[in-house]
N, C-alpha and C positions, 0 to 999 in steps of 0.2 A: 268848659263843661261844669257843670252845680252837680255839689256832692250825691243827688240822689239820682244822678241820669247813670241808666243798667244796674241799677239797684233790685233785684226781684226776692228780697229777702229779709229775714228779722230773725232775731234770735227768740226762743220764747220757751215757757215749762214746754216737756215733753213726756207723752205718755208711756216710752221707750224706754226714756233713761233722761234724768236730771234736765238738762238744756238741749234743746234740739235745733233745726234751721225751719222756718217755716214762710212757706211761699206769702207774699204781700197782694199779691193778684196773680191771675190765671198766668201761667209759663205754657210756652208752647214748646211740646218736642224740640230736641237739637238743641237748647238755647245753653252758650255758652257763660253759667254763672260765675261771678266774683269775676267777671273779664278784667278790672283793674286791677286785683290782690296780687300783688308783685314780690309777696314775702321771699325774701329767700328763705330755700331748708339749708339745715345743715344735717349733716350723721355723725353721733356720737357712739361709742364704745358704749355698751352698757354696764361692762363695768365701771368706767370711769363715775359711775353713779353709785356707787356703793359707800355707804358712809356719811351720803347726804339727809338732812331731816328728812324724815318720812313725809310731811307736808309736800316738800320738794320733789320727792321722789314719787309719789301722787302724781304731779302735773306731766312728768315722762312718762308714766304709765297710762293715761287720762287720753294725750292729747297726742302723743307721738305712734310716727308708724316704724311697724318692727320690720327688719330684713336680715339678709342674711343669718339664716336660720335665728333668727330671737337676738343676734349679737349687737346690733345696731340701731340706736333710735332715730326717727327722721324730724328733727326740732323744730320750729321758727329758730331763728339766730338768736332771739329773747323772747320768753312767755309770755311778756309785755306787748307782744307785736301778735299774739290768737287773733285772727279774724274769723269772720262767721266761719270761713270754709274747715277750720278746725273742729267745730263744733257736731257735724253731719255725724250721726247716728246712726248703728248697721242694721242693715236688714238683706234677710237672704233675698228678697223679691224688691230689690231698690228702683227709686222711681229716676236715680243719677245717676252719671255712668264717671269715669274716669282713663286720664288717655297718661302714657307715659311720660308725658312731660308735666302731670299732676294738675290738668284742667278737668273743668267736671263742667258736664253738660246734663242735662234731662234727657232722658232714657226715653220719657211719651209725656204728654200732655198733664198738667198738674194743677190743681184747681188751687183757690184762693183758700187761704189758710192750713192748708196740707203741708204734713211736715214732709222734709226732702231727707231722701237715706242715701246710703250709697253703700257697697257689701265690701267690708272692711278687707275680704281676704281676696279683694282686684289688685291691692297695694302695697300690702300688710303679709308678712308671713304667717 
């Protein structure tokens, strides 16, 4: 398989917030994106972040999802390891859906250049 086969995506400005995901060509309904991103998460104590530079403690705030009432961050193993799917930007009316084991599919049909959202609080407490 070559690196760009089930690729339907780019990181790019966003009019939303900072960096968003945004479609490379038309996605159709159902399509299961980032199907190779095999990151693993971890959960961290959100205390255990107290104390860290603030730069640092930036990128758990940024990129991580909360649970357990606020108490828990949902990491990559290393920040080093963000793939696009990190990046997806909330929206109440999102055009991505997400399933419990942290895949994210298209909600409907999504044209070429359209950034992809997903509603932070399907995941997210």
């Amino acid at each position: 398989m070559l690196p760009h086969e089930k690729v339907y995506t780019r990181l790019g400005v966003s009019n939303i917030h900072g960096i968003g995901v945004f479609a490379i060509s038309n996605i159709v309904k159902h399509t299961l994106l980032f199907e190779n991103d095999n990151t693993e998460m971890i959960w961290v104590d959100v205390k255990d972040t107290n104390g860290i530079p603030d730069k640092l403690k930036k990128m758990y705030e940024d990129f991580c999802v909360l649970k357990d009432n606020g108490t828990k961050y949902g990491c990559p193993t290393n920040f080093n390891q963000l793939t696009m799917a990190w990046y997806m930007n909330h929206s109440d009316t999102p055009n991505v859906e997400i399933d419990e084991h942290y895949d994210f599919r298209t909600c409907r049909d999504i044209e070429d250049e359209e950034e992809l959202t997903i509603n932070y609080k399907t995941f997210s407490d």
